[in-house]
PAVO-948528 format. One record per residue (C-alpha): chain; x, y, z; residue in one letter. Coordinates in steps of 0.02 Angstrom, whole numbers, plus 50000, padded with zeros to 5 digits. Layout:
<recs>
{rec 'A'; {X; Y; Z}; 'A'}
...
</recs>
This chain:
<recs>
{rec 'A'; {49587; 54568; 51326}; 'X'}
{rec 'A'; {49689; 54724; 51388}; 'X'}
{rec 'A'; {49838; 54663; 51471}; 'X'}
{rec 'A'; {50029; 54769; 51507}; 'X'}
{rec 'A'; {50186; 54729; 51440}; 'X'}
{rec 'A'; {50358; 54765; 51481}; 'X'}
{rec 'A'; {50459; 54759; 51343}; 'X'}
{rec 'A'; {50648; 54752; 51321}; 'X'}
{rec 'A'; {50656; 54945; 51347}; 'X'}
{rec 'A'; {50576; 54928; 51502}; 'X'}
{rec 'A'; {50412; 55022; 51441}; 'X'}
{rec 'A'; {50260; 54957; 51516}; 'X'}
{rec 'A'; {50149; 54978; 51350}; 'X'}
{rec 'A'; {49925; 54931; 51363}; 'X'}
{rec 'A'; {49895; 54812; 51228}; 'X'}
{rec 'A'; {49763; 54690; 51170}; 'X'}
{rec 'A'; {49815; 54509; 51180}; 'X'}
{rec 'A'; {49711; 54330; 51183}; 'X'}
{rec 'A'; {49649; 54291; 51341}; 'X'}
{rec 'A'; {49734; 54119; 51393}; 'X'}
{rec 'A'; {49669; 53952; 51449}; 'X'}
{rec 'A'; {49713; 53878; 51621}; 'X'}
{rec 'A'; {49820; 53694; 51598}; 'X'}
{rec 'A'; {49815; 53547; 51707}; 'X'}
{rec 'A'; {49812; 53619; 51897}; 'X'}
{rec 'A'; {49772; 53794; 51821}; 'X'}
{rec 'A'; {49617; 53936; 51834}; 'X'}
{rec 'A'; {49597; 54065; 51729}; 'X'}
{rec 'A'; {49524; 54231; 51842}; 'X'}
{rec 'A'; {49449; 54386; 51783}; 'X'}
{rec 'A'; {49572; 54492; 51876}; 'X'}
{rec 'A'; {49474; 54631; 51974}; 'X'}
{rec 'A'; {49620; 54717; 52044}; 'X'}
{rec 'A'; {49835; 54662; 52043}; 'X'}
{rec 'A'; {49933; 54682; 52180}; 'X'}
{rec 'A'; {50091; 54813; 52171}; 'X'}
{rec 'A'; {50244; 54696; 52253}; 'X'}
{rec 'A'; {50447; 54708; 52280}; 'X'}
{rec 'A'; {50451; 54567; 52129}; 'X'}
{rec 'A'; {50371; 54689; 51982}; 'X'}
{rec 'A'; {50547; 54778; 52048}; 'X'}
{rec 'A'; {50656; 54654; 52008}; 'X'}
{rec 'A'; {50576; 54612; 51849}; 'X'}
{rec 'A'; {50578; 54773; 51799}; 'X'}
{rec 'A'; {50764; 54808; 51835}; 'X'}
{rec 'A'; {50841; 54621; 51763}; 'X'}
{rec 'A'; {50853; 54522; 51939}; 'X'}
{rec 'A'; {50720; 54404; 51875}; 'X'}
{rec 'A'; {50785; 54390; 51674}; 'X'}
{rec 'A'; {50617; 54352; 51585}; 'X'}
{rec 'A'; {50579; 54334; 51394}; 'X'}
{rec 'A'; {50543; 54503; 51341}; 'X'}
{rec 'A'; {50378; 54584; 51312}; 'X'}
{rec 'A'; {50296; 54508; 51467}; 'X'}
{rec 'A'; {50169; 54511; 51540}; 'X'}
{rec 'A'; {50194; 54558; 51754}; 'X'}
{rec 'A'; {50101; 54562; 51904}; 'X'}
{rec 'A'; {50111; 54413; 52021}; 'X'}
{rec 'A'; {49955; 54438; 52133}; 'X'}
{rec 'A'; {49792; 54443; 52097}; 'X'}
{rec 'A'; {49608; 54454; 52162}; 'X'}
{rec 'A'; {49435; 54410; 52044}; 'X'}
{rec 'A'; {49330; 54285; 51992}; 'X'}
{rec 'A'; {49381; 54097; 51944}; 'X'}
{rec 'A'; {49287; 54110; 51755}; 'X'}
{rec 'A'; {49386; 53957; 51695}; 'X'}
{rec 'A'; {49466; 53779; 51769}; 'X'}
{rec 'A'; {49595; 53665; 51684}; 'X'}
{rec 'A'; {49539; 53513; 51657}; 'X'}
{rec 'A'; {49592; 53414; 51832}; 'X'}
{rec 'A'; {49502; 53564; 51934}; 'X'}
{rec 'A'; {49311; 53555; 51998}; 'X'}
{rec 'A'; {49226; 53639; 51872}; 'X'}
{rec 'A'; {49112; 53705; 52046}; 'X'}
{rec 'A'; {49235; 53822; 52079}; 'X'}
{rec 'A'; {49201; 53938; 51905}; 'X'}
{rec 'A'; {49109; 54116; 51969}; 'X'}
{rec 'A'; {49222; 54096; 52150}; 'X'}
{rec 'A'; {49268; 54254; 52218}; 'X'}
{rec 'A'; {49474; 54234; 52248}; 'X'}
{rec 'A'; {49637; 54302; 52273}; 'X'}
{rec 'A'; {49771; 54235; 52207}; 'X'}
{rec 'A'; {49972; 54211; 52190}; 'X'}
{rec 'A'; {50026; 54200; 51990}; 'X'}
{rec 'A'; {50179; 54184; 51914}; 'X'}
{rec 'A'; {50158; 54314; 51802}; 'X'}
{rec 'A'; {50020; 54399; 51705}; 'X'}
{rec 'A'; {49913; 54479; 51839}; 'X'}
{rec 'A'; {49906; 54649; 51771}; 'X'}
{rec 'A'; {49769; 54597; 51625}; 'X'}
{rec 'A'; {49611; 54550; 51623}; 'X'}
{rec 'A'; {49640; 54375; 51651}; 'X'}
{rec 'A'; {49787; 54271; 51719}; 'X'}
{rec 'A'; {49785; 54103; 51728}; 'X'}
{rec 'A'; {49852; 54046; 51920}; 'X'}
{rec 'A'; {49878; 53883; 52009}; 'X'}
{rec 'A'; {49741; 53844; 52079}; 'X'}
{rec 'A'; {49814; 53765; 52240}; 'X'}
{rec 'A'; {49888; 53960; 52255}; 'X'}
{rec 'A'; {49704; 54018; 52221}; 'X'}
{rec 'A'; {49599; 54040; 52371}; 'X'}
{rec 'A'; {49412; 54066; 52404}; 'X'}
{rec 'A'; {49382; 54256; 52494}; 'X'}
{rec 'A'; {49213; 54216; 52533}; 'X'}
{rec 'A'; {49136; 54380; 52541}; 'X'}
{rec 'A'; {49274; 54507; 52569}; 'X'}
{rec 'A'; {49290; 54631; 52459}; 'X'}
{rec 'A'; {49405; 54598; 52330}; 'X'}
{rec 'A'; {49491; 54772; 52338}; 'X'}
{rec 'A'; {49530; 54709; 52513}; 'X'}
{rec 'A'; {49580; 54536; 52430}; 'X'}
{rec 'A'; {49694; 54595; 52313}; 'X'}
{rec 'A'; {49802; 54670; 52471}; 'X'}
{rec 'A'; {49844; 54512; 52524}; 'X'}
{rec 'A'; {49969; 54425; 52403}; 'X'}
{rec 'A'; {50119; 54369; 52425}; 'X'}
{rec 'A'; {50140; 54505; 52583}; 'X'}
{rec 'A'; {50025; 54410; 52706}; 'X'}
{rec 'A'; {50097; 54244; 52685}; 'X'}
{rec 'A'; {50268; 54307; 52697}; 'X'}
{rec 'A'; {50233; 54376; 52850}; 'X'}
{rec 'A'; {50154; 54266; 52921}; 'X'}
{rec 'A'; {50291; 54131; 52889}; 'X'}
{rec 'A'; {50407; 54242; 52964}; 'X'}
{rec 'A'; {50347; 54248; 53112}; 'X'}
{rec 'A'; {50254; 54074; 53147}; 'X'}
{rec 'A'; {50353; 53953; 53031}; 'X'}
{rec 'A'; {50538; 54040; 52988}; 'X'}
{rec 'A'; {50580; 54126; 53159}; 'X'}
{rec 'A'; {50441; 54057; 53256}; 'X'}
{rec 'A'; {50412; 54194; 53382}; 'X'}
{rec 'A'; {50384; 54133; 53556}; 'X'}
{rec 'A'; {50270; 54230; 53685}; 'X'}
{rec 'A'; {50381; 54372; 53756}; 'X'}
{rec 'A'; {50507; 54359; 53638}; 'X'}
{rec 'A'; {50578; 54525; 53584}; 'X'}
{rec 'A'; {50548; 54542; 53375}; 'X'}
{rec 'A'; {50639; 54681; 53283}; 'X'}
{rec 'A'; {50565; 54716; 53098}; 'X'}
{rec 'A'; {50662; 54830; 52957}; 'X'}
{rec 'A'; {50569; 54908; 52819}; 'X'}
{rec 'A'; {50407; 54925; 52929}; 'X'}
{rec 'A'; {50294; 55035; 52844}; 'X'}
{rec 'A'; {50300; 54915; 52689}; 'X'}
{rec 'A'; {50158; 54778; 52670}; 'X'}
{rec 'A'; {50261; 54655; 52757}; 'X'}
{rec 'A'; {50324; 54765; 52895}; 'X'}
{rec 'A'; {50143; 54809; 52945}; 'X'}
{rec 'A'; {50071; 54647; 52918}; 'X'}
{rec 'A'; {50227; 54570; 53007}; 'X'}
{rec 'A'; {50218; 54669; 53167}; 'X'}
{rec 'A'; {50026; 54633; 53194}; 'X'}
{rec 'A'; {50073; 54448; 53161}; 'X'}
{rec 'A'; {50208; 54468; 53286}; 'X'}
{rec 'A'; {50080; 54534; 53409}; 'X'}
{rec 'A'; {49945; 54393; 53399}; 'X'}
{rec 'A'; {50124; 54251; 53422}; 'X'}
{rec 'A'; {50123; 54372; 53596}; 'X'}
{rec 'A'; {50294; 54449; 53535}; 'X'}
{rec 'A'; {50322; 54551; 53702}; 'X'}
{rec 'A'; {50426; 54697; 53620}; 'X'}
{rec 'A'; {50414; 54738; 53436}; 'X'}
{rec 'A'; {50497; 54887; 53350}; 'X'}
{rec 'A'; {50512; 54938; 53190}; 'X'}
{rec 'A'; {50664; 55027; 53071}; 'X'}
{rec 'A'; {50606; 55142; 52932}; 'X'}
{rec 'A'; {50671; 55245; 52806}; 'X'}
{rec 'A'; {50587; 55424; 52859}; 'X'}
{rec 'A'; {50502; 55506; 52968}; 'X'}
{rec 'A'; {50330; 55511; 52875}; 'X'}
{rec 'A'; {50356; 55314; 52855}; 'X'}
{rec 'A'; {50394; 55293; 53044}; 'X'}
{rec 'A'; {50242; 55378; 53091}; 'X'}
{rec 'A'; {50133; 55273; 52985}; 'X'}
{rec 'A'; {50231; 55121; 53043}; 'X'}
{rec 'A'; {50171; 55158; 53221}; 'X'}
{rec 'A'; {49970; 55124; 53195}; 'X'}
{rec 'A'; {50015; 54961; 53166}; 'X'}
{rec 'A'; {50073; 54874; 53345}; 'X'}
{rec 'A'; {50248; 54926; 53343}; 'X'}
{rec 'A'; {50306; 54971; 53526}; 'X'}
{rec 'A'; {50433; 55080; 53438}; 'X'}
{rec 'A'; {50475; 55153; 53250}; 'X'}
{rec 'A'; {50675; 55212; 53231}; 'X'}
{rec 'A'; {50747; 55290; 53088}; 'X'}
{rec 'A'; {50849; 55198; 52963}; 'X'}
{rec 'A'; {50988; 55324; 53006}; 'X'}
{rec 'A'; {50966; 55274; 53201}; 'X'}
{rec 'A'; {51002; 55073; 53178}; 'X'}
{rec 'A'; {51072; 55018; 53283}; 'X'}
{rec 'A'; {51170; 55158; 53396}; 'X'}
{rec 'A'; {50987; 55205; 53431}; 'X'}
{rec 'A'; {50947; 55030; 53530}; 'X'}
{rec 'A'; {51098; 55061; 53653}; 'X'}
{rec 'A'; {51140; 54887; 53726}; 'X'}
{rec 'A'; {50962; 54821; 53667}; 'X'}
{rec 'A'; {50953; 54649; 53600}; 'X'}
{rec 'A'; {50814; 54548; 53493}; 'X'}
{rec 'A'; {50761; 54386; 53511}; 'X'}
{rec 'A'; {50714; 54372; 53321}; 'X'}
{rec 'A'; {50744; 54524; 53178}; 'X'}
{rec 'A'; {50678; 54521; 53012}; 'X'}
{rec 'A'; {50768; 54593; 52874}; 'X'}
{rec 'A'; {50727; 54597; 52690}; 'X'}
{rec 'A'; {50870; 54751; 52681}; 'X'}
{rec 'A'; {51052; 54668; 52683}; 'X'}
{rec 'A'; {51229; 54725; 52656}; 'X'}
{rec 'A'; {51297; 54806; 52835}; 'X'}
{rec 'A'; {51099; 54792; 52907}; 'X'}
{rec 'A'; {51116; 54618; 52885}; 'X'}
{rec 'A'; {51296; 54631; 52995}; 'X'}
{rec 'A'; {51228; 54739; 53118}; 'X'}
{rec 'A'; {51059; 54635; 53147}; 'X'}
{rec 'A'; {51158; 54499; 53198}; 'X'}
{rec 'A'; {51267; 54603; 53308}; 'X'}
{rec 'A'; {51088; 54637; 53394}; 'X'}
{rec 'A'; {51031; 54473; 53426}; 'X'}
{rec 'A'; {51007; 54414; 53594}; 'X'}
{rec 'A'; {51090; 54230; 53640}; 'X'}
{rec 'A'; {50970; 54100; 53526}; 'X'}
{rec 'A'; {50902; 54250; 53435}; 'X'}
{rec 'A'; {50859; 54210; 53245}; 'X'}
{rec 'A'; {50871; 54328; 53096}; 'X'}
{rec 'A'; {50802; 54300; 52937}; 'X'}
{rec 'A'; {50846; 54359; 52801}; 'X'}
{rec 'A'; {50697; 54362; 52634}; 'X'}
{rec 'A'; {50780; 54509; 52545}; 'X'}
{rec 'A'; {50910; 54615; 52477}; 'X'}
{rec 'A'; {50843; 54806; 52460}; 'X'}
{rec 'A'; {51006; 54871; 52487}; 'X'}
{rec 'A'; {51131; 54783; 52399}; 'X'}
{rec 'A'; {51153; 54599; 52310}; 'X'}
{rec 'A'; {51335; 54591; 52377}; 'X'}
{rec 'A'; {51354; 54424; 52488}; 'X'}
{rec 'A'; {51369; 54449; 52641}; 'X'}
{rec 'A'; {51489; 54332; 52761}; 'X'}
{rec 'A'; {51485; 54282; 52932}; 'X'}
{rec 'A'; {51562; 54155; 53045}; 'X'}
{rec 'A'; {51468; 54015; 53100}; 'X'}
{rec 'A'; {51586; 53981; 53268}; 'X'}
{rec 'A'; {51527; 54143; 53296}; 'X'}
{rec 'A'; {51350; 54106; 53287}; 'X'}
{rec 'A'; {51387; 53952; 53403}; 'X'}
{rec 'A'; {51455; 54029; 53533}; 'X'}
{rec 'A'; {51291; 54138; 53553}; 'X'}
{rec 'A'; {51169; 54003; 53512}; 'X'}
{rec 'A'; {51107; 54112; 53360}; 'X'}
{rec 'A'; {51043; 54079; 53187}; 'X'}
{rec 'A'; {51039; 54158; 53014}; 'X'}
{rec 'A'; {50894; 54104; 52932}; 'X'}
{rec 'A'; {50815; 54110; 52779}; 'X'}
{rec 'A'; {50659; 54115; 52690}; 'X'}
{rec 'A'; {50593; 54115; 52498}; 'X'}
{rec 'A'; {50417; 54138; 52469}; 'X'}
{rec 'A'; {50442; 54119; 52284}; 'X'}
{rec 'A'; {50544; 53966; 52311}; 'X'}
{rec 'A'; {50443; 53889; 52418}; 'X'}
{rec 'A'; {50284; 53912; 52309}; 'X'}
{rec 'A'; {50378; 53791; 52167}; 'X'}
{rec 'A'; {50448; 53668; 52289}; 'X'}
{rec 'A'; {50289; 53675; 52428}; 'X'}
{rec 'A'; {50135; 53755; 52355}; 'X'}
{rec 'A'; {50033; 53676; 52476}; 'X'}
{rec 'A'; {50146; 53723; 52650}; 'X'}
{rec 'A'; {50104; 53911; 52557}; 'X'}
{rec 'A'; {49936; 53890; 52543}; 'X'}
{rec 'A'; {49917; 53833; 52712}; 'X'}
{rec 'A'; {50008; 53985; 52772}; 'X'}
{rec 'A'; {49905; 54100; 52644}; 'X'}
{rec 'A'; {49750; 54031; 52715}; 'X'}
{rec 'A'; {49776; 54062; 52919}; 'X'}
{rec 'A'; {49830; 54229; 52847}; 'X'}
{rec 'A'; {49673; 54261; 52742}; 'X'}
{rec 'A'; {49596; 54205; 52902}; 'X'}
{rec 'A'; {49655; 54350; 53026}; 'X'}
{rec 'A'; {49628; 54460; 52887}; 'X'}
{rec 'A'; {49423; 54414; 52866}; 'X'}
{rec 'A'; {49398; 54413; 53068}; 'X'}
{rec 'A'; {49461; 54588; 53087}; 'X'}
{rec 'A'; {49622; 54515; 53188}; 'X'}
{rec 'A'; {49736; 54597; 53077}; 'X'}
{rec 'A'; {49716; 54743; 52955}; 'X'}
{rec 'A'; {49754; 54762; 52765}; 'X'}
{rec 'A'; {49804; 54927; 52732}; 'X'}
{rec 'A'; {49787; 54988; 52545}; 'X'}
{rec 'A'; {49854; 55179; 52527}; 'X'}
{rec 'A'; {49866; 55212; 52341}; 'X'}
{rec 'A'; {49757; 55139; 52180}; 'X'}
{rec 'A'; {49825; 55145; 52013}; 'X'}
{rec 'A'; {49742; 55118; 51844}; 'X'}
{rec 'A'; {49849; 54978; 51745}; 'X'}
{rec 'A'; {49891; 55143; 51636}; 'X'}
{rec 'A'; {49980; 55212; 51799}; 'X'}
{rec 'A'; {50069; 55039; 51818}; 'X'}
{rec 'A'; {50238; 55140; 51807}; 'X'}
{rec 'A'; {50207; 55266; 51924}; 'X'}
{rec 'A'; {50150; 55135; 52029}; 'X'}
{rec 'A'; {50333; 55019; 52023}; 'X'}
{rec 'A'; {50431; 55146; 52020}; 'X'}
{rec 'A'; {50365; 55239; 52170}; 'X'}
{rec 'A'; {50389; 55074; 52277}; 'X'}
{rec 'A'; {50549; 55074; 52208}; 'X'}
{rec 'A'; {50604; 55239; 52268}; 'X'}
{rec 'A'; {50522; 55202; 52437}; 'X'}
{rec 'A'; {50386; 55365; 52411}; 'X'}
{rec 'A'; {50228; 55231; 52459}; 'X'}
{rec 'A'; {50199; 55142; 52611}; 'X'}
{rec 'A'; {50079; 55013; 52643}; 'X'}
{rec 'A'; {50012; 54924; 52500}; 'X'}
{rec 'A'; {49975; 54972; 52322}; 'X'}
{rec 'A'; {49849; 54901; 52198}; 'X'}
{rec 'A'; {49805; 54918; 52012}; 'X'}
{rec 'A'; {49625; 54918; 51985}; 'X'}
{rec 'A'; {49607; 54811; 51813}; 'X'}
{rec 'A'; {49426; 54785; 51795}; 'X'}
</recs>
């Protein structure tokens, strides 16, 4: 099969490898098109150490064409997407199958915009911050797959303000066809809120964002925190501080949770994939690569040039 590697130079090389079997728990899928995500990043540039060449891409969308041994053999010729721990830019991965979910009959170009992004924003906002009706939600890198995905899930909670921060002006305005009351600037957070606060802030960014979100929360707001874009220096904060105001700094780890709770990730995948098929909430898929293009592809999310979501097209 055709499959990408990354090798220890960091050159994403096409080469033809064995296609591999699915284990106990496993399915093998005959990847249609991968997902483009933050994590292909951090491979990429050594956050996530892996043995080198390897094999990335950690979301795709195909056919089930194989089952390990414990799996209904019923669900072979399934149309899915899927969440993988590597391997998704070939022409088969193998996934865990509790991670692997039926699509029914949406496309699976459509499928293969889901990934990890719709899960993670859904848990944001229904499970991690649980946004209340009316609440006030404030979301940072908004034109990104989260971002958009995040503010529509935001709306359906009945969030009663939600605004968005992005990093231009060309990213703003895309930001807006998504729900957002209002887009700012990067360059305008905070001073451009005035006295402003949020009942709940997302923020995958860190470093002096993360200080200043909490700066903007309103008494028994939450922020979460499911990132570092900016910087991987720690940032502190004093939690007599946070008591006196009732507020929380919160956490979440999709890839965390889908080693420790597959299922509780599967569930959320699921009511996402759910909004997704009944037109509730949008997908929205603004650049196709070939797996040849698969640098262009990372390194353009990288630099913050794409918005939306990106896909490979594999097969």
């Amino acid at each position: 099969m055709k499959a990408v590697l990354l090798d220890a130079e960091n050159h994403y090389l096409v080469a033809e490898l064995d296609e591999p079997a699915p284990g106990p728990g496993q399915v093998a899928i005959r990847v249609a098109y991968a997902g483009v995500q933050w994590g292909d990043t951090m491979v990429r540039d050594g956050h996530f150490p892996v043995p080198r060449p390897f094999v990335p891409g950690f979301e795709a969308s195909g056919h089930i064409v194989a089952v390990g041994d414990d799996i209904d053999p019923a669900r072979i010729g399934e149309p899915v997407t899927a969440l993988t721990t590597a391997g998704a830019y070939a022409e088969v991965v193998v996934a865990p199958a509790v991670l692997t979910l039926d699509i029914g009959d949406m496309p699976l170009r459509t499928a293969a915009g889901i990934g990890w992004g719709a899960p993670t924003a859904y848990d944001l906002i229904n499970t991690a911050s649980r946004v209340r009706p009316g609440e006030s939600v404030l979301v940072h890198a908004a034109a990104g797959s989260v971002g958009t995905l995040a503010a529509q899930f935001a709306r359906l909670a009945g969030a009663g303000r939600i605004v968005g921060v992005a990093g231009s002006t060309a990213r703003a305005d895309y930001a807006a066809q998504f729900g957002y009351d209002q887009v700012l600037l990067r360059e305008e957070f905070p001073a451009g809120l005035g006295d402003e606060k949020f009942d709940v802030i997302l923020d995958p960014v860190g470093g002096p964002t993360r200080h200043a979100g909490l700066d903007q929360l309103a008494p028994h707001g939450r922020l979460v925190a499911y990132g570092n874009l900016s910087t991987y220096e720690p940032v502190l904060t004093n939690a007599n501080d946070l008591l006196m105001q009732g507020t929380s700094l919160l956490t979440y780890n999709s890839n965390l949770l889908s080693r420790t709770h597959p299922d509780q990730l599967a569930d959320s995948a699921r009511r996402a994939l759910g909004h997704i098929a009944d037109g509730r909430v949008r997908v929205d898929i603004t650049a196709e690569y070939d797996l040849t293009d698969l640098p262009e592809a990372v390194q353009r999310l990288a630099d913050g040039s794409t918005h939306g979501k990106s896909i490979v097209r594999v097969s």
